[in-house]
Every structure is written in C-alpha cells, then in structure tokens.
N, C-alpha and C positions, 0 to 999 in steps of 0.2 A: 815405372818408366813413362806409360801415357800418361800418368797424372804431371809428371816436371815439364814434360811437352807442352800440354795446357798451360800450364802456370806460367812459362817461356813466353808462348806467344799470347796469354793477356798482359802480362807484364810489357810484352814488345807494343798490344794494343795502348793500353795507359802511356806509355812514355810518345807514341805519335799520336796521340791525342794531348797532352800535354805541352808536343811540340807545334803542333799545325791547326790544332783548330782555335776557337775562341781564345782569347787573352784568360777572361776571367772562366771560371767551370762554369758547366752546363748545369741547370736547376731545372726539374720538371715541373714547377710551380712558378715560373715567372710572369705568368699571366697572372696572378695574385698579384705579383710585383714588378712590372713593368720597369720598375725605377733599376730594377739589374742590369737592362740590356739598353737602357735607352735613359741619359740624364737628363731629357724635359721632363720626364716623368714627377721629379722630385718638387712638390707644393703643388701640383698639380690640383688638388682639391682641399676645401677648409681642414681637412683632420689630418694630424701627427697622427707616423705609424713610425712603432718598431715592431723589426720582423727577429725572426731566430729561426735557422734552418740547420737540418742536420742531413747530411745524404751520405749515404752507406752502398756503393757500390759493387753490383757482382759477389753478394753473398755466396757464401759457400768459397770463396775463394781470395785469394791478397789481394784483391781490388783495394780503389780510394777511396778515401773517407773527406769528406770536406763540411765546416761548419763554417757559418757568416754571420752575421750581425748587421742592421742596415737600419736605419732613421733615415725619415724627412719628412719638412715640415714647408709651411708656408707664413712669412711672417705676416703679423696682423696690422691689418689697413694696409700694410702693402701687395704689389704683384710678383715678390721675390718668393723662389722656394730656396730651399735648402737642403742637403740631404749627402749623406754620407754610410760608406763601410769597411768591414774589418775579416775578413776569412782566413781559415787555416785549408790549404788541401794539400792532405799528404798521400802518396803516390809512392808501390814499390822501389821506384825509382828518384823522386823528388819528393822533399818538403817545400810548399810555397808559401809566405805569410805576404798579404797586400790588403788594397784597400783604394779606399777614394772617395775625395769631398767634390760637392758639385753645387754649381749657382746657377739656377733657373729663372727664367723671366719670363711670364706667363702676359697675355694679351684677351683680356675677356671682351666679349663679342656682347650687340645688344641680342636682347630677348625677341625671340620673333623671327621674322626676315623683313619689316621693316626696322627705320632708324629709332632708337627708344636710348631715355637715357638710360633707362637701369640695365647693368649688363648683366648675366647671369656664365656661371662657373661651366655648365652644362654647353656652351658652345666657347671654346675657347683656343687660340694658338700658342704654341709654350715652345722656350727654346731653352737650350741646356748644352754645359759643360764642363767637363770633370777634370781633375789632374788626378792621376792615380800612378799608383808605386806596387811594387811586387819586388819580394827579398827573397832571392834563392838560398837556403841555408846545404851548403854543400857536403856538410858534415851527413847529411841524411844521402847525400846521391850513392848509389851504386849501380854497378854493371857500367860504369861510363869510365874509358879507359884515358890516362893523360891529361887528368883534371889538377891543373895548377891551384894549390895555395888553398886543398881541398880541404883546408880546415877551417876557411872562411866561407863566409858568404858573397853575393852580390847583387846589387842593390840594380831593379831594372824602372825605368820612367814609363811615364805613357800619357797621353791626351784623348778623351773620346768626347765625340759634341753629337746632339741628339734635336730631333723635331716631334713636338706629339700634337696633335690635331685633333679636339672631337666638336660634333656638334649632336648635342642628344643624343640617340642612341648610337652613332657611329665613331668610330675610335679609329686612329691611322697615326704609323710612327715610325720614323726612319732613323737610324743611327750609325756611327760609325765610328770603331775602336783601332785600338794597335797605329794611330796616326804617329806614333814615334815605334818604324822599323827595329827590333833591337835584337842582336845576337850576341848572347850570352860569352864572356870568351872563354866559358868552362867546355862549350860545345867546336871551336875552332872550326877549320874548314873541314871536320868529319863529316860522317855520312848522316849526322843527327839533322846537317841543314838550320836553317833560319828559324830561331824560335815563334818569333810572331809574326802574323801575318793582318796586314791591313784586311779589319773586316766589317762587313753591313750586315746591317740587322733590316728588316720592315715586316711590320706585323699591319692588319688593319682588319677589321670584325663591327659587325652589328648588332646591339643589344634590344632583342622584340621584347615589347613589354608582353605578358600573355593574362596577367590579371593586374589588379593595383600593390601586390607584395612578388609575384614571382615572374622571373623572366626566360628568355633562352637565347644563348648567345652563342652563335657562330662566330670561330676567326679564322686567321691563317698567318701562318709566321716564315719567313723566307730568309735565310743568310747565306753569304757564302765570300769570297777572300782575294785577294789577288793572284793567288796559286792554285784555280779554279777546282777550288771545293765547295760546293754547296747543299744545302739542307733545307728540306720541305718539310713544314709540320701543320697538321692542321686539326682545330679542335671543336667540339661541342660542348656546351658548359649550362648545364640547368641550374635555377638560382630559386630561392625561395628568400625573402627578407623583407620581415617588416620592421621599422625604423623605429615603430611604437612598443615591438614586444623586446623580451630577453634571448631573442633564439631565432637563428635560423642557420640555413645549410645551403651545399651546392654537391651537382656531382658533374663530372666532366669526362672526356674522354677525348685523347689525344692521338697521334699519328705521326712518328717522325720517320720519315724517309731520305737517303742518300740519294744524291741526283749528278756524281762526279760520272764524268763520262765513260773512265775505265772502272768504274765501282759500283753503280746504279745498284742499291739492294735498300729492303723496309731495314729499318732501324729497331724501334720499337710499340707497342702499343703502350700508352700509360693512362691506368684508372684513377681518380684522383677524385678523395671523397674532403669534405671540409664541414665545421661549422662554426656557427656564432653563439654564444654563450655571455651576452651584456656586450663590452668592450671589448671583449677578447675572442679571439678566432684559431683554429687547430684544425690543420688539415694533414691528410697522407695520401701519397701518391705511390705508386709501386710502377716501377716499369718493367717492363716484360721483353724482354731482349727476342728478339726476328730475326736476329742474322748468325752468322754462324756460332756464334757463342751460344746458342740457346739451348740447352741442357747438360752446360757445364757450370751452369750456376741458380741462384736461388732468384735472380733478379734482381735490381736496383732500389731502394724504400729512400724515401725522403718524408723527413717531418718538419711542418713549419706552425711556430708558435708564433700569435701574432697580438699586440695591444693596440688600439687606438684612441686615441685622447678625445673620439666621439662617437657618436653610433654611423656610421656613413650610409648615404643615401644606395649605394650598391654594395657588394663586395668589393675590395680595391682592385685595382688595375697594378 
C-alpha cells in the first residue's frame, strides 16, 4: 500500500512538471549544450555537433524516460548558424514527440579591444530563433478524466528567440520559450490548469584559463515563468583539453535549487563526468534527488553521445 502511495504521488510529480514547468524536459548536461535552452547558441562556433542523449528518470520507479537528437552548424564564409531537434519523452501519464529548427545570426567582434579588421569567433554577439512543435499522442495518456477523441493526438506550436554573448572567457545568454501560450483542449478548464507557461532562461559563467590545455569554469543558470516559478542552479566545471592530442575530459558539479515562494527546497546535486576520445565525446551525469523524493528512488542518469565535425577549441557550450 505505501509503495502505490509513492508511485501516486511521483506519477502526480511528472504530470505537474510536465504541465508547468519548461516547454521542452529538463537535461542535466545542457551546459554541454547550451543550443537546448537558448537558439543563438546554434553556429555559434566553426564546428558541426551532433548530440544524442538519453535520460532515465527516478530509477527504481515509473519515472520518465526522454531521448533527443540535436545538430547545429554554422554555414561557411557565412554568419548564419543553423540547428535543429527531435525528442521522445514519455511520462506515466503522457507521451510527447517534438522538436525545432532555428536560424541564428551571429555578429563577430574585432580582436582585441581596439578597432582591427580581423574579427575573431572568441568575442562575439549571436541571436536566434526557433519555431518548434510538440505532438501530444493521447493514445498514451492516462489517469486524465474526459479526454475527447482520445484516440488522437494534438499537435501544440510554439516560438522561442534567444541572445548569447561571449567575449573570451566570458559567456552570457538570455532566452525565452512558450511565446505561443497553449492549452491543450484534452486538459479543458480542469484542475490540470495551462500547460505552458511563458518561460526565461539566463545563464552567464567565466571560463579561467589555469594552464594552456586545462581550464575551470564557474556559471550559474536562472529560470523561472509567468506563474512565479523559479529555479537556481549553479555549477563548477573542471576541463582538461588539448586541441593537438586524442583525449581529454571534464568533471563538473552542479546545484539546482527551487526558489518559488510557497516551495523554496534544494532540488538536486548532480555529478557529471565527460570525455573526448578524437571527435567524439561521452559523458554521464547522475542526479541525486534532495527533496522529498530522495530515498524512494535510485536517482536520475542521463548519457550524452556526442560527434563533432572538428576538434574544438573548448568543450562545447
């Protein structure tokens, strides 16, 4: 009987997380890939990435399970990026299938802090913006009462437009999703409420060089919605990478905190090991749940496979 109890209320947890927070799931590696939460990100630097992530939520229990798929590139001789993706996340209660293409215009800065012709990538202003779609397949909902024509699905829109800013080692990024309001009409005027919520993103971090291959990089990440929910996260992230061998790694450590005024509680700590092996990069992160779910489950594991079409001067962003 206590174990259905559990299962009830993470089940109740996934479905108001599904309904109120971020449009797209939450990825503990997006500081890899910045192009998730923010689309200036995408061409942002000379090298093509594709990523592949896999996250397995709340082991030990019917948590979600969510995989993506994500490219972007920047085209050559020009200041266009381009970039797009594709995820599955399925949820005791919901299966979601979406996605989103994005056009980036990047502004490279000269070298220096005087006027120089040559610009260089390392100081640069980028802006972005996506059209993305999300397909509720209803055939998968349950526990949701008075769902019309529940053998279809429904098709939801959406628009997010992004700012990224760095100059050498400093990085800064502001974003904002859910700019098309949408309420599902499988949810009606129930108690489930508005699915999306207009939401911002800003992250901004410094990257100290500490020898000529390895670095250490503080950031911090802030979101939060028009239905005041907000989330602090804040990470450390050690780097080793040299551009001339076949190998390198990072190891990071994050901090995500709830900051809603009737909710204020730690979220999770998450350790996130990564490395480079030529072109290709593999990293895992585990999060460790802090709030009251913590010892009814095994924790959250996310694996991210990654190519890129060159050796890049950092780990990506």
């Amino acid at each position: 009987m206590k174990k259905r109890i559990v299962l009830l209320l993470l089940s109740a947890m996934v479905c108001s997380l599904a309904l109120k927070a971020q449009q797209q799931p939450i990825y503990d590696q997006y500081h890899f890939n910045y192009y998730l939460i923010n689309p200036a990100v995408a061409g942002a630097d000379r090298c093509s990435h594709l990523m592949a992530t896999g996250k397995q939520s709340w082991l030990g229990e019917d948590g979600p399970s969510t995989y993506l798929l994500s490219f972007r590139t920047r085209l050559n001789t020009k200041n266009i990026g381009l970039g797009g993706y594709v995820y599955n996340d399925h949820t005791p209660q919901f299966n979601y299938i979406g996605g989103q293409f994005t056009f980036a215009y990047h502004i490279p800065f000269a070298q220096g802090y005087r006027y120089r012709k040559a610009v260089s990538l390392e100081r640069q202003l980028s802006f972005g913006v996506s059209a993305r779609f999300k397909y509720i397949n209803y055939e998968a909902v349950s526990g949701v009462e008075d769902v019309a024509n529940k053998s279809e699905g429904e098709f939801t829109p959406d628009v997010n437009l992004g700012v990224y800013f760095v100059n050498y080692g400093f990085f800064a990024g502001a974003s904002a999703t859910n700019l098309i309001e949408f309420q599902p009409e499988m949810f009606g005027d129930g108690n489930y409420g508005q699915q999306e919520y207009l939401t911002a993103f800003l992250f901004a971090g410094y990257d100290f060089e500490i020898s000529d291959i390895s670095t250490f990089e503080p950031s911090v990440n802030f979101n939060f919605d028009t239905h005041d929910h907000y989330q602090l996260e804040g990470n450390l992230k050690y780097a080793v990478n040299d551009a001339a061998s076949n190998f390198g790694y990072w190891l990071q450590l994050s901090y995500r905190h709830n900051l809603d005024k009737d909710n204020a509680q730690p979220l999770s700590l998450i350790p996130i090991i990564g490395a480079r092996f030529g072109t290709f990069q593999l990293a895992y992160a585990f999060n460790v749940t802090l709030n009251k779910l913590y010892g009814h489950t095994y924790g959250t594991h996310e694996l991210m496979l990654a190519y890129t079409f060159c050796v890049p001067h950092r780990f990506c962003r």
